[in-house]
Structures are given as structure tokens and as C-alpha cells.
C-alpha positions in Angstrom: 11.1 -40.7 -41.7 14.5 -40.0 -40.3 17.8 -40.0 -42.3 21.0 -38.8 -41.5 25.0 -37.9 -43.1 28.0 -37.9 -41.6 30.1 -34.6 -43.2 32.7 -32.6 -42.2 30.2 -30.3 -40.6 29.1 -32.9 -38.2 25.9 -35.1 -38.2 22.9 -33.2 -41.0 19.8 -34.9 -39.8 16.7 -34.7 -41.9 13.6 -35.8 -40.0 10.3 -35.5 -42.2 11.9 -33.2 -44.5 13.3 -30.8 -41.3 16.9 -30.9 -41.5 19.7 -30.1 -38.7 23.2 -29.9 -38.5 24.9 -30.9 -35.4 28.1 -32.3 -33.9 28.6 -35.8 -34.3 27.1 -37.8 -31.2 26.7 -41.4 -30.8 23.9 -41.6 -28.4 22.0 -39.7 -31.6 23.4 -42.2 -33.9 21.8 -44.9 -31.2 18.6 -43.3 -31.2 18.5 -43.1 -35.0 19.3 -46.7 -35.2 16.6 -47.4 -32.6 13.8 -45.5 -34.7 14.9 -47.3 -38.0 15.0 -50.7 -36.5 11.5 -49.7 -34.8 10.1 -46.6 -36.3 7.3 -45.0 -34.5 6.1 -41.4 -33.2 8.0 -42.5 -29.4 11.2 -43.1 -31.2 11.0 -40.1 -33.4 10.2 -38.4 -30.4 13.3 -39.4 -28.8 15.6 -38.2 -31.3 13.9 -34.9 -31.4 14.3 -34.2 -28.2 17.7 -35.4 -27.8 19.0 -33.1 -30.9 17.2 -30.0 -29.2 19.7 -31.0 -26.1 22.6 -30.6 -27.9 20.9 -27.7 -29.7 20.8 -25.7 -26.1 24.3 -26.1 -25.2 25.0 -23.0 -23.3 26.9 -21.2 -26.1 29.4 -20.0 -23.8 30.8 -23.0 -23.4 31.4 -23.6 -27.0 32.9 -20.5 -27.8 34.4 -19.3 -24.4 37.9 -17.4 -25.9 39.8 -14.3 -24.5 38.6 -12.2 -27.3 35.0 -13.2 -27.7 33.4 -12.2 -24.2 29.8 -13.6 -24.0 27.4 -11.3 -21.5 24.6 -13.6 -20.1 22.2 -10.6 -19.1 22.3 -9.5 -22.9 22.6 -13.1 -24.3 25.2 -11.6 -26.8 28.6 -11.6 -27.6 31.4 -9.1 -28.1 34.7 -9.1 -29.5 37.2 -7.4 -27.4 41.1 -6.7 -27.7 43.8 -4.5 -25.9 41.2 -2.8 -24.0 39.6 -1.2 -27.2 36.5 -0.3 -28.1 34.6 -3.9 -27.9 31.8 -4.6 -30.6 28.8 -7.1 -30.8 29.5 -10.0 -33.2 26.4 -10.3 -35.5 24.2 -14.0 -35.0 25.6 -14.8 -38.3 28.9 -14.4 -37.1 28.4 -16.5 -33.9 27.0 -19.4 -35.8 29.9 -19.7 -38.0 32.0 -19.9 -35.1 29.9 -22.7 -33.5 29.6 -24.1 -36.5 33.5 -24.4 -36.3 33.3 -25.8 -33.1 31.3 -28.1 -33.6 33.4 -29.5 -36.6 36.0 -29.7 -33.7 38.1 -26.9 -35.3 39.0 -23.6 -33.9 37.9 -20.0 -33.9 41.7 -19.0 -33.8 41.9 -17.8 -37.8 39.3 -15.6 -36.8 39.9 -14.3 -33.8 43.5 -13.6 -35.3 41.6 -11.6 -38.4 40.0 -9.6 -36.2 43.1 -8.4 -34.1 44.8 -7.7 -36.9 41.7 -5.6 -38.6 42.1 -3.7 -35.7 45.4 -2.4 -37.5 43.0 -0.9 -40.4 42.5 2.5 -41.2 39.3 2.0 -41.9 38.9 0.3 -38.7 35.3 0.7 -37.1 32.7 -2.2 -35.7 30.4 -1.7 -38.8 33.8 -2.3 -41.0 34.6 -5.2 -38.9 31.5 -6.8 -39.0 31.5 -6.4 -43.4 34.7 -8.2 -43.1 33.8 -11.1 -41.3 30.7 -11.2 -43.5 32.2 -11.9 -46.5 34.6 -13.9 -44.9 32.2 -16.1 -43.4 30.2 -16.0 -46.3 29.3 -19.6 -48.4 28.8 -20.5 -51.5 27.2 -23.7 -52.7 29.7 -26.0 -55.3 27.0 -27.0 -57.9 29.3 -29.9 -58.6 28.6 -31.2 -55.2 25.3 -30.4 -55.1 24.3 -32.0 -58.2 26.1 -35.0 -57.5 24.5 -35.7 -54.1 21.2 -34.9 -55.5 21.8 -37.9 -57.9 22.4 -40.1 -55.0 19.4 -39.8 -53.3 20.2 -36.9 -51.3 17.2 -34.3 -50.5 17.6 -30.9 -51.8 18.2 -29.3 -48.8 20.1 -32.1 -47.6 22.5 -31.2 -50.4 22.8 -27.5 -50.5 23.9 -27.6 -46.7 26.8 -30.1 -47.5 27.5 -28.4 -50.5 28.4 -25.0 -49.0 31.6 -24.1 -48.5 33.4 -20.8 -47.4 33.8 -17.7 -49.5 37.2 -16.8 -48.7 39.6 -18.9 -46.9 41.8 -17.8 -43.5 45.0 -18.8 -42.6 46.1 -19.7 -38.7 47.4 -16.0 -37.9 44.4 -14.9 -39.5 45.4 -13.8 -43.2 42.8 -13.7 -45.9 44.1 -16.5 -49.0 42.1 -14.3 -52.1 42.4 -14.9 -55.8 42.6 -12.8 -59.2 42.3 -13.5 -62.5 46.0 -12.8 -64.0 47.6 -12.3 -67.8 51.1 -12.3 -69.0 52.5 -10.3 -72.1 53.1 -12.0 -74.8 54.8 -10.0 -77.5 58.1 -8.0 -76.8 59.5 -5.7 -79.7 63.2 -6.5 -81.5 65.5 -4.7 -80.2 67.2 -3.5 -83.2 64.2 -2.9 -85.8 61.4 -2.1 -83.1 59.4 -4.7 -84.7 56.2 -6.0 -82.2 57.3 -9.9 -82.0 56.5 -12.7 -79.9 57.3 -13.3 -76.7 57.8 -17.2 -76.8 59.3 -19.7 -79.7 56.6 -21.4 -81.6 55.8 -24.1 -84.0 52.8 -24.1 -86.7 50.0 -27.0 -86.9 50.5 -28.5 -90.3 46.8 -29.4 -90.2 45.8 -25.6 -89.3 48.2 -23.6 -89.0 47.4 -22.5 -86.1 51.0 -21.5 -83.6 51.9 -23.7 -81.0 53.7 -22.0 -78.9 56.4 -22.8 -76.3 56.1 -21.8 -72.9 58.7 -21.5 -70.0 58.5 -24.4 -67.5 58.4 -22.2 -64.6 56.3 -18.6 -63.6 59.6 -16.7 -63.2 60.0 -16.4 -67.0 56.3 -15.3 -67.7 56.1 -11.5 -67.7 52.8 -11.9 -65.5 50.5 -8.8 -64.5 46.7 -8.2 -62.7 45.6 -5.4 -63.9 44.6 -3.1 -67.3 46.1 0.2 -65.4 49.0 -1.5 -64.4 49.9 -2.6 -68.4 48.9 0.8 -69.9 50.7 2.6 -67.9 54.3 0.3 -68.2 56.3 3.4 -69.2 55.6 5.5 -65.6 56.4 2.3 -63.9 59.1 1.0 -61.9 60.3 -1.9 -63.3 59.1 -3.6 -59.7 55.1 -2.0 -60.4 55.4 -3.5 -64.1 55.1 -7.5 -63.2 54.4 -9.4 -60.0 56.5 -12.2 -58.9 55.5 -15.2 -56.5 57.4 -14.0 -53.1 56.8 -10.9 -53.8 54.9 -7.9 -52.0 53.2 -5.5 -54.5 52.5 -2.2 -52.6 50.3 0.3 -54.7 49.2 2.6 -52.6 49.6 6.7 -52.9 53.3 7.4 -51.9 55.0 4.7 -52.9 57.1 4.4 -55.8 55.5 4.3 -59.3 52.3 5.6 -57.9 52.6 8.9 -56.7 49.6 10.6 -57.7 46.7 7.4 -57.7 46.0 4.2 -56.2 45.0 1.0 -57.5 43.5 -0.9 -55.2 42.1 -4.5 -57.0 39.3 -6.7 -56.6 40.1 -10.2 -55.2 37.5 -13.2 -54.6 37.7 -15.8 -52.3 37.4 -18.4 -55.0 38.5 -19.2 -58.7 36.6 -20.2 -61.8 37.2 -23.9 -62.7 38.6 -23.0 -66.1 41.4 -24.4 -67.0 42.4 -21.9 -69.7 42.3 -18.9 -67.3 45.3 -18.0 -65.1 44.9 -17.5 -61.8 47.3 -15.8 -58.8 46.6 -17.1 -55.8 47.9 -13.9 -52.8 47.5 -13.6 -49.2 45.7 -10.3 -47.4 46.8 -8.6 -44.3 43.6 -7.2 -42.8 45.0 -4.1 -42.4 45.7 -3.5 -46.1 41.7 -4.4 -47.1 40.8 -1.3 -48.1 36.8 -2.3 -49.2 34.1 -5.0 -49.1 31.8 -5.4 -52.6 28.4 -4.1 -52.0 27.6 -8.1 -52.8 29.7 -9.3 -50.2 31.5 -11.6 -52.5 35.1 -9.7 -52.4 37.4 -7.4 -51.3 39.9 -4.4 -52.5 43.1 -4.3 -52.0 46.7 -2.0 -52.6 48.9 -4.4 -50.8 49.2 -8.0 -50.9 51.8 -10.4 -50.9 51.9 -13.4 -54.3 52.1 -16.7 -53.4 51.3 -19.1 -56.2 50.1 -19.1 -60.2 47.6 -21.2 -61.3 49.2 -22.6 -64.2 53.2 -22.7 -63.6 54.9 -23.8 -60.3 58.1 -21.1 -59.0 61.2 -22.0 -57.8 60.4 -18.7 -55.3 60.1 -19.6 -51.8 57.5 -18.1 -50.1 57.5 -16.5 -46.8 54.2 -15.5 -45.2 56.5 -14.3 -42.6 57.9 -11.4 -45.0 54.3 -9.8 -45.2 54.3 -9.8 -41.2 57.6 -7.9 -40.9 56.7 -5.5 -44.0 52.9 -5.1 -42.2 54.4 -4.4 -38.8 56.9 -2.2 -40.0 53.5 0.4 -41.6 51.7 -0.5 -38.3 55.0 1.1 -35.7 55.3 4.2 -38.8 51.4 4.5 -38.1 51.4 4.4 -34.4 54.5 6.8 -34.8 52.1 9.4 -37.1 49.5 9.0 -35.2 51.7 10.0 -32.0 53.3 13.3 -33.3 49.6 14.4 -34.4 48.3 14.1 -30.8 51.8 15.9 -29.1 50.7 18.3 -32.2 46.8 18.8 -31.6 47.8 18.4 -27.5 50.5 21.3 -28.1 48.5 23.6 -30.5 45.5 23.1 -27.6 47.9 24.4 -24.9 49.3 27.1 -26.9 45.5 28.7 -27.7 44.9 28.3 -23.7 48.0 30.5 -23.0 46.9 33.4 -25.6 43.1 33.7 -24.2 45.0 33.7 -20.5 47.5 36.3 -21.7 45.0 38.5 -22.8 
């Protein structure tokens, strides 16, 4: 028996329980018509064969790139960039960027991720290749899978079309993350120090219970990400205290408000469909990812720049291109560091040559 799909990830074909995903092709779609008008073993036979055609594309041709170099005597490919240090790109890696071409989109977000990893200080090809796995990684939408299950769907059928990426990347190769958020809701009077609430509020007559009133937009929410952050309000500047949509948050060592620690958070690729959690959705220079989870299911961060809330629109524009400028503006300071230490070492080197020849 021979069924097939049409998804966004091309043509899944499921013949005798066997499934394969492949680009859309209409001389498949013939064939498959052909069987199902006539099934026998010679018309099965044909679409087999044809699929394992398409299946032995010469993978050069589908992912031929200036970054990704393919090397026929190894049958593997590298990533390469300003003449550094090239590294392989694990199978896993190479099928997710077939897979994108075979959905007839582009490896660009990736290859753009990659140069600017390149950036990191944690840069080396094992780093790299953690990256890209959890960036390529999937996860399958149960809502998806449960509902195409209860249309007839096979299992595995299902899961495949139900997977969808981990983390998402934009065109110049930023990482889109998410973190679950909170927002202080008392303040204290100002003249009787009294803890009181933040917002106006009403009472249910039935309950009792306070309704409260909250702002219409995210700039009048006193929003924060993280426990350190809050309880430690007082040895904050007043720009560490509360993030804003348009907004950069830089915690690193040496910047101000954290002198002497670091908090780097924890941001996923995805949020929880709850509706009564608050969300802030932030996009990740590469060079600012500071860890991968040992589950491969998110990264750390210091730096990252706010672009939306869940729960409140802002009248902030945002400005991807802000993160670029502030990004490149650490990357020239690095490059300059990274220049005086070699004059230094170069100049130190010299100077112990000319004492041993002076003796």
C-alpha cells in the first residue's frame, strides 16, 4: 500500500509502513497515481525506484554555498569562513540543511549563524557543532500530532509532520529565544512606606476576589526575568532593574550594576501554551551565547536584545539593527584586546631573546 502528504517539508511517502520525506515531484505524484489506479508489485516497484533517484542526488548540488565546501574524496562537508580554521558539519547537520532545500528555502540563516559564532569567545568546532544542534533540534507539537492521528494519519506519518524546529533563526542568522517573565506588582506609599499595590482594582461582589486593572501597554508594567535580578533591586542601576522591549540588557562582568558576578539566563526556543504565563520573546547574537543545556533544549545568555511580551503590545520600535551596531562595537574592542596582547606576548618574547644574547 502506498500513501502520500503534501507538507511543507515536501512529499512524506509511506509505502507498506516505510515512510520517506522528499521534495515535491510530479513524475512521483504520476507514479503514485499509476499504482493506485493499478496497484501491483511492478508499479510499487516503480515508485521505489524513482524516490531512491531523487534520494541520490549528488548532495553537492543541493547544498553547494561559499561557506559549506563539500570534499568528494572524504564524502564530507566543512564549514569554512575568512580563511579560519574549517570544521566538519555533523550528518545531522547536513540533513537539516537538505532538508531546507528541499522545502525550497535557504541555508542562509545558518550559514549567517555560523559566521557570526565565529565572533564567540567560546568559539571552537565542538562549540559550533552544540550550537547548531540545538538549533536544528525538533520537537514534535502533540497538538498536531494528535490531530493527524485522528484523521487517519499513520503514527509515523504524524510525528514527521509534526516536528518542528527548536529554536528559530532569523535571515542574518540571529537566534529568536524565549523566557518565562514576571512583573512587580506592589510598590510602597511614598509617605507612610506602606507595601501597596501596584495597579487600581475592583472587588467581585460574588467573591471578593480583586479585579485588577492593568495598563494597556508593556511600557507601564515594571517587567523582570530573573529571581537575582529582583533581590538584588537595591545594587541595581535603575537600567539592570526592568527590561524594556527595544532594549539591550547587557549582564555580563564589567558592566554597570554587575561588577563582581554574571547572570547569564536560560532561554528556550519555544513557549508553553499557557495563556496565564508571560512570556518575552528576545533575539541572540551568537557571539553573546555563552552555553548549550546538557539536553540540548536551550541556551545561556548575558546579552540579548527584547523584542516583544507575550501578553501586552509596546509602542517601542524595535531595531534588530541596534544589536548589530552594539555587537560590532564588542567584536572591533575584542579584536583591539586581542591585538595589544599579541604586540605584548610578541614584545615580552623579544625582550627575553635579547637578555639570554646579552649574557
Amino acid at each position: 500500500m502506498i500513501t502520500t502528504n503534501e507538507t511543507d517539508h515536501g512529499t512524506t511517502i509511506s509505502i507498506d509502513g516505510n515512510v520517506a520525506i522528499i521534495p515535491t515531484n510530479p513524475d512521483v505524484n504520476a507514479l503514485v497515481q499509476e499504482y493506485q489506479n493499478s496497484p501491483s508489485d511492478e508499479n510499487m516497484a516503480k515508485v521505489i525506484a524513482k524516490i531512491d533517484d531523487i534520494q541520490s542526488v549528488n548532495r553537492f548540488e543541493l547544498l553547494a554555498n561559499d561557506n559549506v565546501k563539500y570534499y568528494p574524496n572524504k564524502d564530507k562537508y566543512y564549514f569554512s569562513d575568512d580563511n579560519l580554521e574549517e570544521f566538519e558539519l555533523t550528518e545531522t547537520t547536513v540533513l537539516e540543511l537538505e532538508m531546507i532545500v528541499d522545502k525550497g528555502g535557504n541555508i542562509a540563516p545558518i550559514v549567517n549563524f555560523l559566521k557570526l559564532l565565529r565572533r564567540n569567545k567560546n568559539y571552537t568546532p565542538s562549540f559550533a557543532e552544540e550550537c547548531l544542534s540545538v538549533i536544528t533540534s525538533t520537537i514534535t507539537n502533540k497538538k498536531i500530532y494528535n490531530t493527524l492521528v485522528d484523521k487517519g494519519f499513520y503514527r509515523e506519518v504524524a510525528y514527521m509532520q509534526a516536528n518542528v524546529n527548536l529554536f528559530t533563526l532569523t535571515e542574518d542568522g540571529y537566534v529568536v529565544a524565549y523566557k518565562k517573565a514576571d512583573f512587580k506588582r506592589h510598590k510602597f506609599d511614598t509617605k507612610t512606606g506602606e507595601r501597596i499595590d501596584r495597579f487600581p482594582f475592583s472587588f467581585d461582589e460574588e467573591t471578593g476576589e480583586k479585579l485588577f486593572v492593568y495598563p494597556e501597554t508593556a511600557e507601564e508594567f515594571k517587567i523582570y526575568l530573573d529571581s537575582k535580578t529582583i533581590d538584588n533591586l537595591e545594587t541595581r542601576g535603575e537600567e539592570n532593574k526592568y527590561i524594556k522591549v527595544g532594549s539591550i540588557i547587557d549582564q555580563r562582568k564589567g558592566k554597570p550594576g554587575f561588577e563582581k558576578d554574571e547572570i547569564s539566563l536560560i532561554f528556550k526556543g519555544t513557549k508553553v501554551s499557557d495563556e496565564n504565563k508571560i512570556y518575552v520573546q528576545v533575539l541572540i547574537h551568537p557571539m553573546y551565547i555563552n552555553k548549550v543545556s546538557d539536553k540540548f533544549d536551550s541556551i545561556s545568555t548575558a546579552v540579548y536584545y527584547v523584542t516583544k511580551f507575550s501578553f501586552r503590545n509596546s509602542i517601542a520600535e524595535v531595531k534588530p539593527s541596534v544589536l548589530t551596531k552594539y555587537a560590532n562595537a564588542d567584536w572591533k574592542s575584542m579584536v583591539d584586546e586581542m591585538r595589544k596582547q599579541a604586540e605584548k606576548d610578541a614584545k615580552a618574547k623579544t625582550d627575553k631573546i635579547a637578555f639570554k644574547e646579552s649574557l
